[in-house]
C-alpha positions as a Markdown table, in Angstrom:
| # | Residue | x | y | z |
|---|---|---|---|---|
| 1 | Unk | 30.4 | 16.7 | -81.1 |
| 2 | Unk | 27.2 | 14.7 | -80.7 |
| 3 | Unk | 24.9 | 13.4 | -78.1 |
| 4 | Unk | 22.8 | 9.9 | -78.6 |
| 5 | Unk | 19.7 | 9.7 | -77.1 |
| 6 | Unk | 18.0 | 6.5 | -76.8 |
| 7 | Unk | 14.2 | 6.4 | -75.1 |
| 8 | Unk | 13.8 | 2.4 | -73.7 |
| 9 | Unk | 11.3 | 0.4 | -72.2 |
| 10 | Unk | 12.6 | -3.5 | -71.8 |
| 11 | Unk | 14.9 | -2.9 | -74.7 |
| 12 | Unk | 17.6 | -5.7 | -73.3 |
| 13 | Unk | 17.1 | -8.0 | -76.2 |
| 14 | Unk | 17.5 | -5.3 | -78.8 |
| 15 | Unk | 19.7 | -2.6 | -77.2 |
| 16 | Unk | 23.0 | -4.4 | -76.8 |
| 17 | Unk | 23.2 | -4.5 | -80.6 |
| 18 | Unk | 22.7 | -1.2 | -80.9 |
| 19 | Unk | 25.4 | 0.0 | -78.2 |
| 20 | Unk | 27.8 | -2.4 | -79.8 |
| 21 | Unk | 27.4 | -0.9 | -83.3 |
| 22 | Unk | 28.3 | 2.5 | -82.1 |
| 23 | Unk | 31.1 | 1.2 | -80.5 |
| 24 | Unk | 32.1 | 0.5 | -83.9 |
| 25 | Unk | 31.6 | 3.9 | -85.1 |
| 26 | Unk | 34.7 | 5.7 | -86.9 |
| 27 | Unk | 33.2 | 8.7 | -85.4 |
| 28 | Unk | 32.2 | 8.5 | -81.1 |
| 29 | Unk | 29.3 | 10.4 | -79.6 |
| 30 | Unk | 30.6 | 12.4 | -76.7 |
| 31 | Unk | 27.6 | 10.6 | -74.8 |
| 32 | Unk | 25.0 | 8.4 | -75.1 |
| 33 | Unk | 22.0 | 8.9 | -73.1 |
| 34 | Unk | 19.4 | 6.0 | -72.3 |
| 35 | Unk | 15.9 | 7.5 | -71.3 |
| 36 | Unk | 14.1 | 4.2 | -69.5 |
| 37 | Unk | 10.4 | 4.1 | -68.1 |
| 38 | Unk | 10.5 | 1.4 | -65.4 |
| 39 | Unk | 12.4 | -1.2 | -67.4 |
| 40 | Unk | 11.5 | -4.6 | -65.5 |
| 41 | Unk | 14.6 | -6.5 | -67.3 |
| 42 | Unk | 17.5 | -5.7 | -67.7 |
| 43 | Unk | 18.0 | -2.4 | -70.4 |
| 44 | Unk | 19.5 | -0.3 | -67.6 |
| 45 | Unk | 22.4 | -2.5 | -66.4 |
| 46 | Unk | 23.2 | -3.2 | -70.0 |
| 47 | Unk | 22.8 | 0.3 | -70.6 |
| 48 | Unk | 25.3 | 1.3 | -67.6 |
| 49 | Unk | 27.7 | -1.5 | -68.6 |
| 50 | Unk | 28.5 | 0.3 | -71.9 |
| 51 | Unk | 29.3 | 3.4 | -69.8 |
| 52 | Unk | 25.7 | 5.1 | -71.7 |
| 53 | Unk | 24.2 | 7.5 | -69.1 |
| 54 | Unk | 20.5 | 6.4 | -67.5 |
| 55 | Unk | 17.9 | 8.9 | -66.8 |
| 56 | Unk | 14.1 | 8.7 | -66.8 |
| 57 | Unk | 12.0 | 8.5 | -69.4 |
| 58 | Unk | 8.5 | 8.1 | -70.7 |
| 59 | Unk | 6.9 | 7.3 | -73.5 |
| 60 | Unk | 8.9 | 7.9 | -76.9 |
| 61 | Unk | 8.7 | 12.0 | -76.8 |
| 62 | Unk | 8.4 | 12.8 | -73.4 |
| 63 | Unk | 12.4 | 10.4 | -72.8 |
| 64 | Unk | 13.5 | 12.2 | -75.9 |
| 65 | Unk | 12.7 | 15.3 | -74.3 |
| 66 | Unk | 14.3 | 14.0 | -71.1 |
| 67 | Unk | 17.8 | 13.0 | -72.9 |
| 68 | Unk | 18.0 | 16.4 | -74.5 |
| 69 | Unk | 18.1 | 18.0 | -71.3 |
| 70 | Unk | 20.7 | 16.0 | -70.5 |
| 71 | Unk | 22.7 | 16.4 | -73.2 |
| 72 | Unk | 26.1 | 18.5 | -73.4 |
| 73 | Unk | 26.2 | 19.1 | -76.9 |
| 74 | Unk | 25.0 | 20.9 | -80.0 |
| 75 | Unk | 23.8 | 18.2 | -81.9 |
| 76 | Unk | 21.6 | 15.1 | -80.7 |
| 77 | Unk | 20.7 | 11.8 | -82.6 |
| 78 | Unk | 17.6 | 10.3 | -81.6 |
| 79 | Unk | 17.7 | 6.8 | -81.8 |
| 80 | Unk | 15.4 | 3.9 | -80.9 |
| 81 | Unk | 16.7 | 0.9 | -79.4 |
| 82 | Unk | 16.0 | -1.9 | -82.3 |
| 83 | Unk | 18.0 | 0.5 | -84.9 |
| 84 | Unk | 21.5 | -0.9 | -85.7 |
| 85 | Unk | 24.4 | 1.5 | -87.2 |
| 86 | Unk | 26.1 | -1.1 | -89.4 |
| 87 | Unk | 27.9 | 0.9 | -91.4 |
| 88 | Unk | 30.5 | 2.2 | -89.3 |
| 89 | Unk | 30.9 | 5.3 | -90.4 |
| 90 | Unk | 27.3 | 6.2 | -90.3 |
| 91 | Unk | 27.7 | 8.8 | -87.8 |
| 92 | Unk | 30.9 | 10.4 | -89.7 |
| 93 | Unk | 29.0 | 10.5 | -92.6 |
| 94 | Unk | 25.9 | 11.7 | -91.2 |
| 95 | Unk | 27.8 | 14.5 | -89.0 |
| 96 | Unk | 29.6 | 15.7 | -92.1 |
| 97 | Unk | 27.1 | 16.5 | -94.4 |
| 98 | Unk | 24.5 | 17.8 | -92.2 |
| 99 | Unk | 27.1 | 20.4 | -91.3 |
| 100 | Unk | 28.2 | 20.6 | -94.9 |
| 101 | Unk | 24.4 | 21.6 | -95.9 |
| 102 | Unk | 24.1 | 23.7 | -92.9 |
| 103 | Unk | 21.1 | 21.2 | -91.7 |
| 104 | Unk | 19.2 | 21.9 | -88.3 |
| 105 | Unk | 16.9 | 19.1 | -88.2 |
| 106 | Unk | 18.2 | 15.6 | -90.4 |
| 107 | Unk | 17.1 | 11.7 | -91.3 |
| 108 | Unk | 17.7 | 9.5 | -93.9 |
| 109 | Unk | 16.7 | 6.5 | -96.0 |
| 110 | Unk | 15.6 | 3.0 | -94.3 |
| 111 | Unk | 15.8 | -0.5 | -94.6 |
| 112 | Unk | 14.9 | -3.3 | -93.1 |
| 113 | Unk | 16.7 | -5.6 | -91.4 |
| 114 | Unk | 14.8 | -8.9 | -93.1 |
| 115 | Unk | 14.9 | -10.9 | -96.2 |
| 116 | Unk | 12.0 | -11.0 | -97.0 |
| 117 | Unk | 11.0 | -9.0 | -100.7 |
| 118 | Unk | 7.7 | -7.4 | -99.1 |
| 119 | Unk | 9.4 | -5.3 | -96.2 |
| 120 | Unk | 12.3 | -4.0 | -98.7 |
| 121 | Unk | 9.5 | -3.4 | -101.2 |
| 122 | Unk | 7.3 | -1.3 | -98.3 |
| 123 | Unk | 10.2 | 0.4 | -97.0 |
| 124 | Unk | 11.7 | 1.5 | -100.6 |
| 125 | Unk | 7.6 | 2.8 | -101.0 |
| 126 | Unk | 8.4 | 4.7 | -97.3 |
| 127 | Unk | 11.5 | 6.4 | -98.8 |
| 128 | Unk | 9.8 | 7.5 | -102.1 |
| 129 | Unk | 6.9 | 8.7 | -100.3 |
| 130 | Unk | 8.6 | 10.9 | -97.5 |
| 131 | Unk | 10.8 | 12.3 | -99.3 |
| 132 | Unk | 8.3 | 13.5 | -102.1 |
| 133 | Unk | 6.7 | 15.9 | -99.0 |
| 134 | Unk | 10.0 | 17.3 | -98.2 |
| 135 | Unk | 10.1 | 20.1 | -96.3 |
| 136 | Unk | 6.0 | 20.6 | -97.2 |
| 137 | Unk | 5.1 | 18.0 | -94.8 |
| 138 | Unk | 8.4 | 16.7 | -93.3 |
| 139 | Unk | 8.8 | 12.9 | -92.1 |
| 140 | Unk | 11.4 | 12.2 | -89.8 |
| 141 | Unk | 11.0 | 8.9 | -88.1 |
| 142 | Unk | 12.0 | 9.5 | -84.0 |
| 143 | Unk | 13.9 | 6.0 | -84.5 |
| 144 | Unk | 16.5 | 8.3 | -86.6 |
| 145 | Unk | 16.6 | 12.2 | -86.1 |
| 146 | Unk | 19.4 | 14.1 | -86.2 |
| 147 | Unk | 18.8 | 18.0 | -84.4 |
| 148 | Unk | 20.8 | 20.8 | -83.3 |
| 149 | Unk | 19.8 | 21.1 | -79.8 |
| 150 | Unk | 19.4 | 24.9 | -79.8 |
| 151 | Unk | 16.6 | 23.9 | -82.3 |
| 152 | Unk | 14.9 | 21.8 | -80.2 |
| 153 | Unk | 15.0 | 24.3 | -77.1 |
| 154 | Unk | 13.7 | 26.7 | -79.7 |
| 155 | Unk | 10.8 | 24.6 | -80.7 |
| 156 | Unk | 10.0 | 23.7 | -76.8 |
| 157 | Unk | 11.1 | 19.9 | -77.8 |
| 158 | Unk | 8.3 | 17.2 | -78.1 |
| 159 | Unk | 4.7 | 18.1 | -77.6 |
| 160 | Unk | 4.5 | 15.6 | -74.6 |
| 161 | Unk | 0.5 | 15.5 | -75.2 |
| 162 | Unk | 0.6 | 14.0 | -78.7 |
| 163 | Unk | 0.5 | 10.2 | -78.2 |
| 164 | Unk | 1.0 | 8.9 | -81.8 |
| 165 | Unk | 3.2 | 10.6 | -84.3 |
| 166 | Unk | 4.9 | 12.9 | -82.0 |
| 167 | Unk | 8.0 | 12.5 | -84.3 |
| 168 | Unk | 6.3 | 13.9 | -87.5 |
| 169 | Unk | 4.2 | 16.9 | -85.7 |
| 170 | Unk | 8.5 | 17.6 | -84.1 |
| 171 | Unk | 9.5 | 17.5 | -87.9 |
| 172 | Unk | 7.0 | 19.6 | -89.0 |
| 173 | Unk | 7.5 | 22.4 | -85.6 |
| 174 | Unk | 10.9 | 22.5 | -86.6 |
| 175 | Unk | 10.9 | 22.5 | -90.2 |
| 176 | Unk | 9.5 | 26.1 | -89.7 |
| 177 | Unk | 12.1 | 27.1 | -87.3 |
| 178 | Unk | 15.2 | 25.7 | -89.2 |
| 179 | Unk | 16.5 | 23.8 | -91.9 |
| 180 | Unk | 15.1 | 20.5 | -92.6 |
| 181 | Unk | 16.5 | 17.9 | -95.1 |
| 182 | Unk | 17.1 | 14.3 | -96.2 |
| 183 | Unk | 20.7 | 12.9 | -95.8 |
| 184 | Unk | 22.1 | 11.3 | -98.5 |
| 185 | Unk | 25.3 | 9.9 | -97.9 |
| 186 | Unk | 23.9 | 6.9 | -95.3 |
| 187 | Unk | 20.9 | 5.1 | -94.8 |
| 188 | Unk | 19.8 | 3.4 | -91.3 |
| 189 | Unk | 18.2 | -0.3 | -90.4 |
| 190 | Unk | 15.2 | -0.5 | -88.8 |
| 191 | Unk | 13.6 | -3.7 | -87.0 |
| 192 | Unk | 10.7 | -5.7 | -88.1 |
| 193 | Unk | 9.6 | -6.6 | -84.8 |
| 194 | Unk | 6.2 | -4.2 | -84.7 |
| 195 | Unk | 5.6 | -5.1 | -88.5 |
| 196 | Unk | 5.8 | -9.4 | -87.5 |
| 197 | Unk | 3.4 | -8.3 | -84.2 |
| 198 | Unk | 0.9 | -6.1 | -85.5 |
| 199 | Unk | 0.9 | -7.2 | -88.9 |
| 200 | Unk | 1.8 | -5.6 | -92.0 |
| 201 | Unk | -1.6 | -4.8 | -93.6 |
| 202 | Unk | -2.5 | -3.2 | -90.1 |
| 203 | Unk | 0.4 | -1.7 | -89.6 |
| 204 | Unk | 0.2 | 0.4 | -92.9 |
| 205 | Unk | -3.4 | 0.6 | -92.4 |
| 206 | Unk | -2.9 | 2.6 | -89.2 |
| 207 | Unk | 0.0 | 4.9 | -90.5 |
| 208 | Unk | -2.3 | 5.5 | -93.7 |
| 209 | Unk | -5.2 | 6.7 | -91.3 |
| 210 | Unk | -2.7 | 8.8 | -88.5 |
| 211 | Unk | -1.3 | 10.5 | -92.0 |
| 212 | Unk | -4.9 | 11.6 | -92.8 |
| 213 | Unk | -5.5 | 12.6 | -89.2 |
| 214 | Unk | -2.5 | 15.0 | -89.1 |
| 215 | Unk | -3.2 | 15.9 | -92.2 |
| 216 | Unk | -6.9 | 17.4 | -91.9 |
| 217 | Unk | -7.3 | 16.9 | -87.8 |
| 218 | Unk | -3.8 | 17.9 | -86.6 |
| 219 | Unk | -1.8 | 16.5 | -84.1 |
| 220 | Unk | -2.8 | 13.1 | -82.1 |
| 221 | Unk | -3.7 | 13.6 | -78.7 |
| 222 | Unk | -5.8 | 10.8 | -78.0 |
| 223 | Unk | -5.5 | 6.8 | -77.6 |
| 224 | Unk | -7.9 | 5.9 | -80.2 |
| 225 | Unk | -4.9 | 4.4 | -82.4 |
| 226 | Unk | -4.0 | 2.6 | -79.7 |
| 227 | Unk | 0.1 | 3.1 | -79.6 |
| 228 | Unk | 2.5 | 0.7 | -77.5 |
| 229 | Unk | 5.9 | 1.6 | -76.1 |
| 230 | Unk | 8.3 | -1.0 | -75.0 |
| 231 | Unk | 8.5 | -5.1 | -75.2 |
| 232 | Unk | 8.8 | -7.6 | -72.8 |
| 233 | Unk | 9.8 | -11.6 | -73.7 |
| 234 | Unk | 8.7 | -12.7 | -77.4 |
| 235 | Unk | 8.1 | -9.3 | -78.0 |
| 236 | Unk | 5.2 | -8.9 | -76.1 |
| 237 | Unk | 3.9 | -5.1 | -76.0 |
| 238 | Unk | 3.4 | -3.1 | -72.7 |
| 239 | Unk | 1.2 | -0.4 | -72.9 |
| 240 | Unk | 1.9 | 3.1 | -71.1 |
């Protein structure tokens, strides 16, 4: 039915959770597929001890392109690995009504997994905000993207040259090609972890400035927003 795809990078604090909430899912992927660069921890034993299949990756589009190679079936989830599914029938849900509205390419709603009033009140502000675009300028976060795989192979998958925002310039390839909407029945959690290391005003800052940029520029193909993939110990970045 559906194929998970996870792109890591010394995920083994934050994976684990995630493999064990879709262990709890009412509805089980045929296959989850963990896309590492050169882990130096442990990601893929934990990722092989919860029977997930292990190929290379890179950074964020280039594994995603790798897993959907891999992948057997029609549709693919594209998770990152510090999303948690904790409502267990987040996939059944999701799965149902993006066949039900004859979706091709699918996300939905975030929250944040914190307590703290500021993050809800930014992520609620995210919601409102992507959704207003629609299908006009689609946002689809990579951490939670839900695509029929003959629309990826369509769409030639993930520009592998764009370095920051890859996941919104996929939305807006695809959007074109098929069917693009926001799910309503589910929403997902998201960590805090890059918002507590890079700060919150910079963090919003730089988003603000790469939506202007793909907006009136295009596509990112260059380093000058200096994106990191993959954490080490207390969180520290590694850059590609």
């Amino acid at each position: 039915m559906i194929t998970i795809v996870i792109p890591t990078k010394n995920e083994e604090a934050f994976l684990p959770r995630l493999l064990e909430s879709i262990r709890r899912q009412t509805l089980q992927p045929r296959e989850i597929i963990v896309a590492d660069v050169s882990s130096t921890d442990r990601t893929r034993e934990i990722a092989g001890s919860y029977g997930a299949r292990i190929v290379d990756g890179g950074m964020p589009g280039p594994g995603r392109n790798r897993g959907a190679e891999a992948a057997t079936t029609e549709l693919v989830l594209f998770l990152d690995a510090d999303v948690e599914l904790r409502d267990p029938e987040f996939l059944e849900r999701s799965v149902g009504e993006m066949l039900e509205r004859g979706l091709d390419l699918a996300t939905c709603d975030v929250f944040p997994l914190s307590d703290a009033w500021v993050d809800h009140v930014l992520h609620k502000a995210y919601n409102v905000y992507a959704r207003a675009w629609g299908d006009v300028f689609p946002h689809a976060p990579g951490f939670c993207m839900f695509v029929r795989r003959s629309l990826h192979e369509t769409i030639g998958g993930f520009d592998e040259a764009v370095v920051f925002c890859e996941d919104h310039e996929y939305a807006k390839r695809a959007s074109r090609a098929g069917t693009f909407g926001f799910l309503r029945s589910t929403k997902i959690p998201v960590s805090i972890r890059r918002l507590d290391r890079d700060g919150r005003i910079n963090i919003a800052i730089k988003y603000l400035l790469a939506e202007m940029h793909l907006a009136m520029l295009g596509p990112i193909r260059h380093d000058r927003f200096k994106y990191t993939f993959g954490y080490r110990n207390k969180s520290r970045a590694i850059k590609e």
